[in-house]
C-alpha positions in Angstrom: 59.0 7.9 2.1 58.1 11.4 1.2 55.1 10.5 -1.0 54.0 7.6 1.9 54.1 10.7 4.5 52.2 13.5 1.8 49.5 10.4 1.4 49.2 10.0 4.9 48.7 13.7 5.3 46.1 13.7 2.6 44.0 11.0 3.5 44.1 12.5 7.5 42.9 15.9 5.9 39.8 15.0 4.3 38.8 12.4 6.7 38.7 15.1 9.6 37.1 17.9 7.2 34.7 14.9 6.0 33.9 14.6 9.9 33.8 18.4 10.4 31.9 19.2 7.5 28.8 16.5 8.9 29.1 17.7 12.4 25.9 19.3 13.6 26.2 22.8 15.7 24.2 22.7 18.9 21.5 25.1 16.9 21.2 22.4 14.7 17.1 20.7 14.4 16.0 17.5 13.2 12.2 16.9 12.3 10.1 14.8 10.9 7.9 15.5 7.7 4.9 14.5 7.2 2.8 15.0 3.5 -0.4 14.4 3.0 -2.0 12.3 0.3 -2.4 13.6 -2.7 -4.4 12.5 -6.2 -3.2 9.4 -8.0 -3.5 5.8 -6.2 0.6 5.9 -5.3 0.1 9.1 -3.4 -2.9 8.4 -1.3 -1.0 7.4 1.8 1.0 10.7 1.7 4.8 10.4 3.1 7.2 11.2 5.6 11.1 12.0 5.7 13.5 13.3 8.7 14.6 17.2 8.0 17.8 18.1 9.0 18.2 21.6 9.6 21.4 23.6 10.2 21.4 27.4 9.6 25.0 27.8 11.3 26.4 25.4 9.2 24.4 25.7 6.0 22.4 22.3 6.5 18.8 21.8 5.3 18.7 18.3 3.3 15.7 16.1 3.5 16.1 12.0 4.0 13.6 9.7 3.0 12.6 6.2 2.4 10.5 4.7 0.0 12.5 5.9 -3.6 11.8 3.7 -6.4 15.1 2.1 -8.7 14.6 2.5 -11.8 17.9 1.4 -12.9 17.1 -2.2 -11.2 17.8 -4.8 -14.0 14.3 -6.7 -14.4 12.2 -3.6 -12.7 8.7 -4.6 -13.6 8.9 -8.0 -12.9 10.8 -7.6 -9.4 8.0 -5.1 -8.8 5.4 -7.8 -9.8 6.9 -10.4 -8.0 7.7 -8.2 -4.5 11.2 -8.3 -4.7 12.1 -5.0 -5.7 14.7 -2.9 -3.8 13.8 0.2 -2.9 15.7 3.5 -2.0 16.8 6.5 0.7 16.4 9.4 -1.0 18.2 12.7 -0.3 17.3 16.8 -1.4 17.6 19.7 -0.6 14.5 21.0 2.1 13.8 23.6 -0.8 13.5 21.8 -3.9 10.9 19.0 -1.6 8.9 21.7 0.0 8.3 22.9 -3.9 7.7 19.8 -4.9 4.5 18.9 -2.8 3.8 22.7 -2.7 3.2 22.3 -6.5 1.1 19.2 -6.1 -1.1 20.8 -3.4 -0.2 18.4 -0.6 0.0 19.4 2.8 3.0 19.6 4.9 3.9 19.2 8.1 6.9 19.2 10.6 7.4 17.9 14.1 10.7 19.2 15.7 12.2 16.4 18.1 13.1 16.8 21.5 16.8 15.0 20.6 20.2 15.7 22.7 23.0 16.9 20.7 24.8 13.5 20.6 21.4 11.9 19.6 20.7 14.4 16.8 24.3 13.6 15.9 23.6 9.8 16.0 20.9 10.1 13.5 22.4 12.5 11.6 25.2 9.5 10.8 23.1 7.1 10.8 21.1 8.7 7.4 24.6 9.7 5.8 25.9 5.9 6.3 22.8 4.4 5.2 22.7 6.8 2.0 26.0 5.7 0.9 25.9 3.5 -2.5 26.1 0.1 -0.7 24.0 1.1 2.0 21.0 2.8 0.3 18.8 -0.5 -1.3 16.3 -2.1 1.3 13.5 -4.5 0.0 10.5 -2.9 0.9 7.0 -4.0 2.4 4.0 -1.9 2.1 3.2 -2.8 5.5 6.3 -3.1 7.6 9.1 -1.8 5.9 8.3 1.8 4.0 8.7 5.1 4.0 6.7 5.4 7.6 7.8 2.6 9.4 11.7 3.6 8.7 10.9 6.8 10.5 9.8 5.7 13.9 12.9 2.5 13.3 15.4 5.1 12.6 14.0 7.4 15.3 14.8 4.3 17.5 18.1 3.7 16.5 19.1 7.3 17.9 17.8 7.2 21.1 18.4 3.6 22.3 15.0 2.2 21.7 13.7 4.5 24.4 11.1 6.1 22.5 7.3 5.1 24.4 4.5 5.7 21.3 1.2 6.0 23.3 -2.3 5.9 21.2 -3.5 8.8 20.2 -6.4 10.5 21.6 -8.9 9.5 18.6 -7.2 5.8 18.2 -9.6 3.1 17.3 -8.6 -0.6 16.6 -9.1 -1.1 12.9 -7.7 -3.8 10.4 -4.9 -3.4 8.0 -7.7 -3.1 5.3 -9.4 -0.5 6.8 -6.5 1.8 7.5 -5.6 1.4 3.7 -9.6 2.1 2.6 -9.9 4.8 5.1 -7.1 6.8 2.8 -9.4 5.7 -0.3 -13.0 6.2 -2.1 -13.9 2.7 -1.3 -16.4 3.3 -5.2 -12.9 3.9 -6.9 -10.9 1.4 -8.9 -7.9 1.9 -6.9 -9.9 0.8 -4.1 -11.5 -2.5 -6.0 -7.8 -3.2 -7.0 -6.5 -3.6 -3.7 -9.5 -5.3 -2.3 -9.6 -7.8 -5.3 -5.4 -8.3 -4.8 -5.0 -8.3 -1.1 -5.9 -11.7 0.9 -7.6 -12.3 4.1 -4.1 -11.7 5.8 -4.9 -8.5 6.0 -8.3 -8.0 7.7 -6.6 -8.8 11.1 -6.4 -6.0 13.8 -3.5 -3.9 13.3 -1.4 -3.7 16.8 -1.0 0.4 18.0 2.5 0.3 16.8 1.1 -1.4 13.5 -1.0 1.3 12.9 2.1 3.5 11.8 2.6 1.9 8.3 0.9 4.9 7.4 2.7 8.7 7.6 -0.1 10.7 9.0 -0.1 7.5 12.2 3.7 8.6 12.3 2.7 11.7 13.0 -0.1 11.4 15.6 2.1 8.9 17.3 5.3 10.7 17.7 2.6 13.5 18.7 1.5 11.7 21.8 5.1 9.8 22.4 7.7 10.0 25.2 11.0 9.7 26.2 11.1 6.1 28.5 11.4 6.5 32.0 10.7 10.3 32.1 7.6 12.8 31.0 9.4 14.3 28.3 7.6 14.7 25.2 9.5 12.9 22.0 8.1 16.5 19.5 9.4 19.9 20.7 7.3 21.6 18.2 4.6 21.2 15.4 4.0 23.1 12.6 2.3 23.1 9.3 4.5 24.1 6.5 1.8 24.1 4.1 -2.1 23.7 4.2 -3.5 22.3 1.1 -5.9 24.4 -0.6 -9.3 22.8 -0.9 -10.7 22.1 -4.7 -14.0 21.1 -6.5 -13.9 17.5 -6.2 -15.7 15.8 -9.8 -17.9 13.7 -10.2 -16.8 10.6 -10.7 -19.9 8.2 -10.1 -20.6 7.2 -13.7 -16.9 6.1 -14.0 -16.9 4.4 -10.6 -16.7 0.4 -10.2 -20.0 0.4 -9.1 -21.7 2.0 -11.4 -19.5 0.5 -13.9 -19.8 -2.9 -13.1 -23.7 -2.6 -12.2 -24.1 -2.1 -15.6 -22.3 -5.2 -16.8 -24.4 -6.7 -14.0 -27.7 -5.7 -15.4 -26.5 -6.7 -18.6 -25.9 -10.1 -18.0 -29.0 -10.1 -16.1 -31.1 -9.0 -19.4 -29.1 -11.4 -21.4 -30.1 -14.4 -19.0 -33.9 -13.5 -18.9 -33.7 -13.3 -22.9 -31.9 -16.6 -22.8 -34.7 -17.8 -19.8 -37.6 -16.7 -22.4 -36.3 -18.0 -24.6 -35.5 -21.6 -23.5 -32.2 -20.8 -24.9 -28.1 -20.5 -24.2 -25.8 -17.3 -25.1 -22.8 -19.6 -24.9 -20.5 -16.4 -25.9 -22.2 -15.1 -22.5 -21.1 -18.0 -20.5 -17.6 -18.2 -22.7 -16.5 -14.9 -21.8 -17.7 -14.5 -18.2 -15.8 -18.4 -17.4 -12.7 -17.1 -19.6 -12.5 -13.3 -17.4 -13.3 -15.0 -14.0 -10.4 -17.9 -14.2 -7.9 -15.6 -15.7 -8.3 -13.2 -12.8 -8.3 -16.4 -10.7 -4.9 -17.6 -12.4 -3.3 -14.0 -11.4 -4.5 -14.1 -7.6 -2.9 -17.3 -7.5 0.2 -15.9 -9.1 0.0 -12.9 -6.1 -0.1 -15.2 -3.3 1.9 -18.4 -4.6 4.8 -16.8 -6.9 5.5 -13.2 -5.5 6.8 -12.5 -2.1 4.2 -9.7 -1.3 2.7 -10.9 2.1 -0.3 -8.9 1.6 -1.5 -11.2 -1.0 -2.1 -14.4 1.0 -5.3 -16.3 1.8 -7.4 -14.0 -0.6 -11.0 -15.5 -0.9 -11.4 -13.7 -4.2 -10.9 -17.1 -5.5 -14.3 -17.8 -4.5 -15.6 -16.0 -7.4 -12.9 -15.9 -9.4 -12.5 -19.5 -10.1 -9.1 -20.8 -11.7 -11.1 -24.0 -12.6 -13.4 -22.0 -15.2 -10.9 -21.4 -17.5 -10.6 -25.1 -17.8 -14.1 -26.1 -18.4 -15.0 -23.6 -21.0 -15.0 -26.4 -24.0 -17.9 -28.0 -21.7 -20.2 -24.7 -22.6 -19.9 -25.2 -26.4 -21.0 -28.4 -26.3 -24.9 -29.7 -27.6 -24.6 -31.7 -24.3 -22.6 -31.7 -21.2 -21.3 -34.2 -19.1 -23.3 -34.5 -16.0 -20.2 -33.7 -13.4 -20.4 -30.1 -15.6 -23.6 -29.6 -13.7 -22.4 -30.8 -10.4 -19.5 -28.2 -11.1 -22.2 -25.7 -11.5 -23.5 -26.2 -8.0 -20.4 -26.2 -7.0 -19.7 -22.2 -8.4 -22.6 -21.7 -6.2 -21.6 -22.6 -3.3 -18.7 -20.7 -3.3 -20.3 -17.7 -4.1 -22.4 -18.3 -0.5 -18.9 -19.5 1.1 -17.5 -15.6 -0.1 -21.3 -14.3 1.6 -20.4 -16.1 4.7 -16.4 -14.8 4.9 -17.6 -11.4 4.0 -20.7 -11.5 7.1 -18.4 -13.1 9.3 -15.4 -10.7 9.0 -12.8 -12.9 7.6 -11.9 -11.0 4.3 -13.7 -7.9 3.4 -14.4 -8.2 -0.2 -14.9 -4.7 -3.1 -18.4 -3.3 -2.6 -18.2 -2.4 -7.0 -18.2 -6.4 -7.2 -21.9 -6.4 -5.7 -23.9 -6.4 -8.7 -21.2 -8.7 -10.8 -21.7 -11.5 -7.8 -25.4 -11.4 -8.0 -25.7 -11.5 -11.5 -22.8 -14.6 -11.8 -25.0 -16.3 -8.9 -28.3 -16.3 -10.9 -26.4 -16.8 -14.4 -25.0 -20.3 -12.5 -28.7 -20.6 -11.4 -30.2 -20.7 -14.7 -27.0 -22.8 -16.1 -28.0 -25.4 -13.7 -32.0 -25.3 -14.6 -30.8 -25.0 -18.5 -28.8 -28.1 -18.2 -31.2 -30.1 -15.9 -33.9 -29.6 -18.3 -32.0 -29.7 -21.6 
């Protein structure tokens, strides 16, 4: 009985000092973080995070979403395949202020205009979801990261009340160009997400679709309300830290463009030779049918076997034909069948169908492919007029 009772007493005592010890004072603040991009492809959307900030009871930790698990059995290929759980993250405001100090990326806070039993809501909202069981969420670039859990979360703690206006300099824009406006759209970060990501994403973004992206969090809780009343969701802005401005390189003879017009212009040399000539580089042809449907195998991968949504419907396939890699023994033959020709005609006209998606707005294709789609256009050209004549 005496060691039932002593239990008892126990377990009473640390629950209540557990609920004392997360109890915000009524000096307590909660705001929202907002980084700005910084310099490798991961970064370039910036971040955000909810600051809770207590001086009376010693409180500054930072919460947000987005953390990668590295412990996940089978990382890479959960990563690959979009089923990867990601993270809530917790620190202390210190140590993440230093952190993006250090990498020279701004920071900024917006102090919300919560009650004391809504700043305590969300307060125990972030300390149940960080619990062990609680922390893993499958994430979506789009509609389920490190932005879009702020203004859910933000929600949750005042009732769904929360009214986001658009922003004074808010212009309708696709999903694609709210990622490429973060990007040098000559950078091979940029060509990678234009060559992976499908048509699915050159529809309008909706206003509240727009704040997939941390700096949209920020001009949106900016201009938002409280419903039913004129009260403004942010009590205060502030920048934490301005990032210093640096000497940007010069990075146009590494750039896709430049890159890839050279491999244009070289396969355009190689096919006047060849036209001179009256002749065939079949290790030409080999290696630009072998590159093409391999690329065309993986795009197929990305929208068929992963569950990224983002990868759907991408007309990339246009040009990068998963068919070529199974016609390549017809280019080391002394003579090809005459449906290789017709298949010819065929590359053609899907490099004019990728012309007409692109003019007509239904997928926005990587400016560095430019001079690779020319030169594969007149290289099927002169196949066809090889073969006719041959």
């Amino acid at each position: 009985m005496y060691k039932t009772l002593s239990f008892l007493f126990l377990f009473l005592f640390v629950t209540i000092g557990t609920a004392q010890k997360n109890k915000l004072s009524p000096e307590a603040n909660i705001s929202v973080l907002t980084v700005g991009p910084g310099s490798s492809l991961n970064d370039s959307f910036g971040h955000s995070a909810f600051r809770i900030h207590d001086r009376l009871h010693g409180i500054d930790l930072v919460y947000g979403y987005g953390e990668y698990d590295f412990g996940a059995p089978n990382f890479y290929l959960k990563f690959a395949q979009g089923k990867l759980n990601y993270l809530i993250s917790k620190d202390k405001f210190q140590r993440f202020y230093q952190v993006y100090k250090f990498y020279n990326r701004t920071v900024k806070e917006q102090v919300l205009n919560l009650s004391q039993e809504e700043k305590q809501k969300l307060y125990d909202f972030l300390i149940n979801n960080y619990k062990p069981e609680n922390r893993r969420y499958l994430y979506d670039f789009f509609f389920d990261n490190c932005a879009t859990r702020i203004k859910d979360v933000a929600n949750i703690s005042l009732n769904n009340t929360i009214v986001f206006n658009a922003p004074k300099d808010y212009k309708e824009a696709t999903f694609r160009t709210l990622i490429q406006n973060n990007l040098n759209k000559n950078s091979w970060g940029s060509l990678g997400i234009d060559i992976c990501l499908g048509s699915v994403i050159d529809k309008k973004a909706t206003a509240e679709e727009h704040m997939f992206l941390p700096e949209n969090i920020y001009k949106f809780f900016d201009s938002a309300l409280i419903k039913n009343s004129d009260i403004p969701l942010v009590k205060e802005s502030r920048v934490l830290y301005s990032k210093k401005e640096t000497p940007k390189p010069n990075t146009f003879f590494t750039s896709p463009l430049f890159i890839l017009g050279i491999l244009g212009g070289f396969i355009l040399f190689i096919t006047y030779k060849d036209y001179k000539k009256k002749k065939q580089s079949i290790w030409l042809d080999v290696t630009l049918f072998s590159i093409t449907g391999i690329i065309g195998i993986l795009l197929l991968l990305l929208w068929f076997a992963t569950d990224h949504k983002g990868t759907h419907q991408n007309y990339n396939l246009l040009w990068a034909c998963v068919l070529n890699i199974l016609v390549i023994q017809q280019l080391v033959k002394k003579k090809v069948n005459g449906w290789f020709i017709k298949y010819l005609k065929f590359l053609v006209i899907l490099l004019c169908l990728l012309t007409l998606h692109w003019s007509l707005g239904v997928q926005v294709f990587a400016i560095g492919l430019i001079p690779l789609l020319i030169a594969l256009f007149i290289r099927y050209i002169y196949l066809i007029s090889y073969y006719n004549n041959g």
